[in-house]
N, C-alpha and C positions, 0 to 999 in steps of 0.2 A: 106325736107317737114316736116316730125315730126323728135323731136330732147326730149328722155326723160334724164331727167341731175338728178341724186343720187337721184333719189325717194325713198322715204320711206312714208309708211303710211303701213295701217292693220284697226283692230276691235276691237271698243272699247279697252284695253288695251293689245290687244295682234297683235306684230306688223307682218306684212308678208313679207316684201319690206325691202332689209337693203342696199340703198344707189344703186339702180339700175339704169344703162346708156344703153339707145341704141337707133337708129336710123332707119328710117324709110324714103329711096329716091322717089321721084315722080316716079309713073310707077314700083316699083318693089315690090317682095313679101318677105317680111321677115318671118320666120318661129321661132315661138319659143318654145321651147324645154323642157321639164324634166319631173322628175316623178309628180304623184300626191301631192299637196300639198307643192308645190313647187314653189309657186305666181303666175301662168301663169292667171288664170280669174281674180285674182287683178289688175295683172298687166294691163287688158285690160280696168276694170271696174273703174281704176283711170285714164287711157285715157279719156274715154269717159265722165267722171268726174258724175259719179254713183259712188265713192269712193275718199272723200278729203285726197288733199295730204296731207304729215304732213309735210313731208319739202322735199325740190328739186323744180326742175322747168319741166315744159311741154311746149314744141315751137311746134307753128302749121304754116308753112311759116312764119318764123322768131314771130311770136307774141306770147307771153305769156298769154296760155290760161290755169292757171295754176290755178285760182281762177275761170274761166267762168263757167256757168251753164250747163248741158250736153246740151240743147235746145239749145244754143247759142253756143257748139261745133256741131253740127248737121248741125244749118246754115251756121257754116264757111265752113262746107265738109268732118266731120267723122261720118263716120255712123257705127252703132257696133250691131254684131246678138251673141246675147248671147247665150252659151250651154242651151240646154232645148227648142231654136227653137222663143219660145216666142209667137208665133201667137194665135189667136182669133178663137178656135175652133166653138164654134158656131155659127158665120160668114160666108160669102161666101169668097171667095178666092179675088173677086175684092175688097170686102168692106175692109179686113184687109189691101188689098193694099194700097186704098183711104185713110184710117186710119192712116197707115204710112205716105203720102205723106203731111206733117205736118210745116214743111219748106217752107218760103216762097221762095226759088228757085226752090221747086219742084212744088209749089200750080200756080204759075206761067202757067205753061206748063202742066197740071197735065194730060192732054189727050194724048199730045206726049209721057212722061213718061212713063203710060199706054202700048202704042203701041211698045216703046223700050223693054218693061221690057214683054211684051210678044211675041215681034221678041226671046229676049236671051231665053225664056223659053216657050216655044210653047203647050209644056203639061197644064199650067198654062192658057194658051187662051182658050182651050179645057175644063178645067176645073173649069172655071173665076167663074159659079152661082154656083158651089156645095161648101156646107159647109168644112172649113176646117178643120173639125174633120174627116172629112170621107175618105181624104187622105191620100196615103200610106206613109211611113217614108220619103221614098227619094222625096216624092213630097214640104212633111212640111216642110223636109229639103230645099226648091228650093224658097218657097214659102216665109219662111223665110228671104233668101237672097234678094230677088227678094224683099221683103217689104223694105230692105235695100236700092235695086238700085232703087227703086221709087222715094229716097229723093236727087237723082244726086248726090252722095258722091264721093270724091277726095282721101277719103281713108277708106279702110273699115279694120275694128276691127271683124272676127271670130274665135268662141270660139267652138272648138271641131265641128267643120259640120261634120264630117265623122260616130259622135259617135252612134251607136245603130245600124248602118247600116249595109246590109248584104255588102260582099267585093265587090259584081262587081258595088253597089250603090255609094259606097264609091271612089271608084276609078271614077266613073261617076262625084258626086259633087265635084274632088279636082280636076278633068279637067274642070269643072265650073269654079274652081273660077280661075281655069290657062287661059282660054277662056278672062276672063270677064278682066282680068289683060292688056294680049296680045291685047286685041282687042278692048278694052274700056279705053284702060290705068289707070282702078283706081287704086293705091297703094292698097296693101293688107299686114296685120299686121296677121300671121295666126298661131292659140294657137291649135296643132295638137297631140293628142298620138300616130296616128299612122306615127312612125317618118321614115320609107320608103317611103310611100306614099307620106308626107306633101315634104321631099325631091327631089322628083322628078321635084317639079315648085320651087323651093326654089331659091332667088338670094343669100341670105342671111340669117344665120342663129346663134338665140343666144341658148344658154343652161341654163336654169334659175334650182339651187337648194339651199334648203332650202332661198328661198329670195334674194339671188343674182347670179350676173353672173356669171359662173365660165369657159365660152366656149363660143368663136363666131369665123364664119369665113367664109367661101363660102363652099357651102356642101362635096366637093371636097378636103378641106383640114380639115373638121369635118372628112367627111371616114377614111382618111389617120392616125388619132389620135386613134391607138385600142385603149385605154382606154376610150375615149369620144363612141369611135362605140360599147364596153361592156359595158357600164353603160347605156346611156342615146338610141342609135339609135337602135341597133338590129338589124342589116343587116352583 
């Protein structure tokens, strides 16, 4: 499904990305891995094409959407929740919904959308007229996603959902997004610190430091590697 082939890009002149590979199958979750400051939000944020590459290629079902505009990867079916949640506090919960739903595959159906994206999150039906400010973390958190699955996405891009959360929230949103995988089959691309947790729904998993890969493998045989389980997992 996605296919990233020695991306490099970064900021202004200082680069993050030196030549990174990895893959991303229809229906599964890839988990990707390292310390801070270690390309993992780049890496998502030149997916979603919020950050030009500088060279390599990006394949989304074999096509080269390496130069497309993010609006035009959104319509093809990647949708990307970035750390910090991103939603419309002074909104209602439906409107930031509506807001999202911005694609025309979503604008489509946008009422069925609606009724999908509040069967998966039920709290959210419940809480559809209150402002989203006034939600607790795990909800913004939910709320967030959920503006994601409004726009019918084939693969979703999450960047730390677990972060700020207390642990039994935490472990709540990353059976979300294992839910929403299993039962929805969308691909999930997932940029996690807490690397127990993220492993437990993991098919697939890379280890990104200082910019490139330096560990990938089924979480199974990541365990098995003490040196990758002391440095980078903590379990």
């Amino acid at each position: 499904m996605l296919q990233v082939r020695d991306l490099e890009t970064g900021y202004g002149e200082v680069q993050v990305l030196w030549g990174i590979s990895l893959a991303v199958e229809a229906e599964s979750i890839v988990v990707l891995l390292g310390p801070n400051g270690a390309g993992k939000t780049t890496t998502l944020r030149a997916i979603s094409g919020l950050l030009s590459a500088w060279k390599g290629q990006i394949l989304f079902d074999g096509r080269d959407i390496t130069l497309w505009p993010p609006h035009a990867r959104v319509e093809a079916g990647i949708s990307h929740v970035p750390e910090g949640r991103g939603i419309f506090p002074d909104m209602t919960v439906e409107e930031n919904l509506r807001v999202a739903a911005y694609p025309k595959r979503a604008r489509r159906r946008l009422d069925d959308r609606l009724d999908v994206v509040y069967t998966m999150f039920p709290i959210l039906r419940v809480r559809r007229k209150q402002l989203a400010g006034t939600l607790s973390g795990g909800e913004q958190q939910m709320l967030a996603i959920a503006r994601a699955i409004v726009q019918n996405p084939r693969l979703l891009l999450l960047d730390e959902p677990s972060l700020g959360l207390a642990p039994k929230l935490a472990e709540q949103v990353i059976d979300l997004v294992y839910k929403l995988n299993r039962e929805h089959g969308i691909a999930v691309l997932l940029v996690e610190q807490n690397a127990p947790l993220a492993l437990r729904i993991a098919d697939y998993v890379y280890v990104l430091e200082n910019g490139r890969i330096v560990a990938e493998g089924e979480p199974d045989q990541l365990k098995r590697n003490r040196k990758i389980v002391e440095a980078y997992v903590g379990i």
